[in-house]
C-alpha positions in Angstrom: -53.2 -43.6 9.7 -56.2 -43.8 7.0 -55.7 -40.3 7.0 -51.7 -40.1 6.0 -52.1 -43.0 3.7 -55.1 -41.4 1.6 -53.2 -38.2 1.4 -49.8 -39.8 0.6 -51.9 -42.0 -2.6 -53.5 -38.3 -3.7 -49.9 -36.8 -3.9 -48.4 -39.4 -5.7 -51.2 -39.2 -8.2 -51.1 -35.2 -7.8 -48.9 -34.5 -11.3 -49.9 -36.8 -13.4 -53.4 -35.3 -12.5 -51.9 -31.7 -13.5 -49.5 -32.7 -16.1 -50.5 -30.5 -19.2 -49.2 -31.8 -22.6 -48.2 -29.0 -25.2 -51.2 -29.9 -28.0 -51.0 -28.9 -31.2 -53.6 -26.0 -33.3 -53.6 -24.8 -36.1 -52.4 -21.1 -36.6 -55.6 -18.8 -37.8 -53.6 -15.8 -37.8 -51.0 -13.3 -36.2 -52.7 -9.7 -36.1 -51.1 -6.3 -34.8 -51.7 -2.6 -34.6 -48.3 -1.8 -32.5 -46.7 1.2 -33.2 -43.8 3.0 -31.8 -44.2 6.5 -30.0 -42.5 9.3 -28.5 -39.7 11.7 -31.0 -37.6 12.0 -28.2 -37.3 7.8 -27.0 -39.0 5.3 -29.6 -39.3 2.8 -27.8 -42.5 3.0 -26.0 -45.2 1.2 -28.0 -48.9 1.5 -28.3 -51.7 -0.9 -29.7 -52.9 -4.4 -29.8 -51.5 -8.2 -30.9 -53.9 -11.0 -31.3 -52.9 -14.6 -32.2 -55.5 -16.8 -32.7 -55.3 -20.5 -33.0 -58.0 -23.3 -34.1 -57.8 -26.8 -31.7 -60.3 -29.3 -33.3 -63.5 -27.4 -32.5 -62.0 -24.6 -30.4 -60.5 -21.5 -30.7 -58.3 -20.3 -28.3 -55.5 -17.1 -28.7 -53.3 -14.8 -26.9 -53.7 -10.8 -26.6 -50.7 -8.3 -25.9 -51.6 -4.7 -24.5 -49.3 -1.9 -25.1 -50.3 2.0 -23.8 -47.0 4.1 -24.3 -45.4 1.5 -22.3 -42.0 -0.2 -23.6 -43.4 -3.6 -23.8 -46.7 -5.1 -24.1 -48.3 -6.9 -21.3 -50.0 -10.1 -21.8 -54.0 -10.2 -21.4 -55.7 -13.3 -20.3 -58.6 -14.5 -21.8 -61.7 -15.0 -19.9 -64.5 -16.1 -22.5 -64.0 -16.3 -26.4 -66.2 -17.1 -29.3 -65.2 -17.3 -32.6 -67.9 -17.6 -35.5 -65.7 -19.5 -38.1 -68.7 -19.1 -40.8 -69.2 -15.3 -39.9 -66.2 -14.7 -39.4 -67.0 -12.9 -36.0 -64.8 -13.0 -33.0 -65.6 -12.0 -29.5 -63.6 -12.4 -26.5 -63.0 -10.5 -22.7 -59.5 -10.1 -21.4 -58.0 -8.8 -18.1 -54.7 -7.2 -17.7 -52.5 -5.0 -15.1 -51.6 -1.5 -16.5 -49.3 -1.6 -13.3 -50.3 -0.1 -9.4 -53.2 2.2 -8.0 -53.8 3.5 -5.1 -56.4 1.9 -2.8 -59.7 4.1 -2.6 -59.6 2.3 1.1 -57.7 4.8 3.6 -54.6 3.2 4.4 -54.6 -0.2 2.7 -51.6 -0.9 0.5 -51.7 -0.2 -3.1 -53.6 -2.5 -5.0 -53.0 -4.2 -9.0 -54.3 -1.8 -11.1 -56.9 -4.6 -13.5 -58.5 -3.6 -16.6 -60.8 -5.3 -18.3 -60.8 -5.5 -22.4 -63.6 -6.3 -24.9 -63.7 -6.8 -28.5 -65.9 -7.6 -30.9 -64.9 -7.7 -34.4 -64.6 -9.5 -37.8 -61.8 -11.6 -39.1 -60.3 -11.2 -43.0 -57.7 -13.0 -44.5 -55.5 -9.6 -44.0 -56.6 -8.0 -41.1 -59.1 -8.0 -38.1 -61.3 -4.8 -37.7 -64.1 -4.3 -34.6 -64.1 -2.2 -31.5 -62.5 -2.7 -28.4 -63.2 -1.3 -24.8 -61.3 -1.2 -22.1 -62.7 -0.7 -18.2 -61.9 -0.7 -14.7 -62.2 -4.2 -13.2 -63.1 -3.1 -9.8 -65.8 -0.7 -10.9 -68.7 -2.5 -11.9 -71.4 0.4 -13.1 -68.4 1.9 -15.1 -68.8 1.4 -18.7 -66.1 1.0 -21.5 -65.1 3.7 -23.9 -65.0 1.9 -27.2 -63.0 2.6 -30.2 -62.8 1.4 -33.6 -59.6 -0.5 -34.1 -57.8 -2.7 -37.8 -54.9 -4.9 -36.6 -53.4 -6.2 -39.8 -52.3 -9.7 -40.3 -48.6 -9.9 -39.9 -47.6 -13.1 -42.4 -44.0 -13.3 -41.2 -45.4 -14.4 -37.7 -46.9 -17.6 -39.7 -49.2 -19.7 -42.2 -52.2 -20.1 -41.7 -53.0 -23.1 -40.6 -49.9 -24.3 -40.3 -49.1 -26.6 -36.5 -47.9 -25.1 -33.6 -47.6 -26.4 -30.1 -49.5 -24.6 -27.7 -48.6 -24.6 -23.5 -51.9 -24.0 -22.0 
């Protein structure tokens, strides 16, 4: 009976506990490097978005990853670091670039992860670094790196204005 009552108490308490509250940051900036490809069916985009956002002492953002695919496809952010005095912004993202096959004989296919990593500088006008992408599930692999601009896209926003953020 302890038991029931303890567990009934702990899900009564349960969302209020979880309950996330939309907090307001301040907009650093909206970057992108998209472009269209293909002659034949422009629609299929490749290239990079970055928003980044500044919440009291922490900066937090959201990636988009587009390789010839007709949308991007949202990255999540493991670890970021952003130098507000250097101007130097690190982070390491994973995505799904879609299915792959298992390299285990007769297991289902599996979420094919990628892992992303930039390091770079922020401008008023435009970010510029490199940025690797890797296998998730092969840890000795190394990223191929590439030097990339994304250029500040001011219709997206002011910087600094307030946004509400869901995290």
């Amino acid at each position: 009976m302890k038991f029931f009552a303890a567990f009934l108490i702990a899900a009564c308490l349960l969302p209020t506990a979880h309950a996330v509250e939309s907090v307001p940051a301040r907009l650093i900036g909206y970057y992108s490097n998209m472009q269209t490809e293909g002659a034949d069916d422009p629609h299929f985009v490749s290239g990079y978005d970055i928003v980044l956002y500044q919440r009291v002492a922490e900066t937090i953002g959201h990636v988009a990853v587009a390789i010839g695919t007709s949308e991007p496809v949202r990255a999540t952010i493991k670890e970021m670091t952003y130098d507000s005095k250097k101007k130097v912004l690190t982070f390491t993202a994973e995505y799904s670039s879609g299915l792959a096959t298992n390299p285990v004989k007769g297991a289902p296919d599996r979420e094919a992860l990628q892992v992303l990593i930039f390091s770079g500088v922020v401008r008023p006008q435009s970010i510029s670094g490199k940025v690797g992408i890797k296998d998730f599930y092969c840890g000795q692999c190394r990223p191929v790196f590439k030097r990339v601009t994304l250029k500040r896209i001011i219709e997206m926003g002011r910087t600094g204005e307030l946004r509400a953020i869901p995290l």
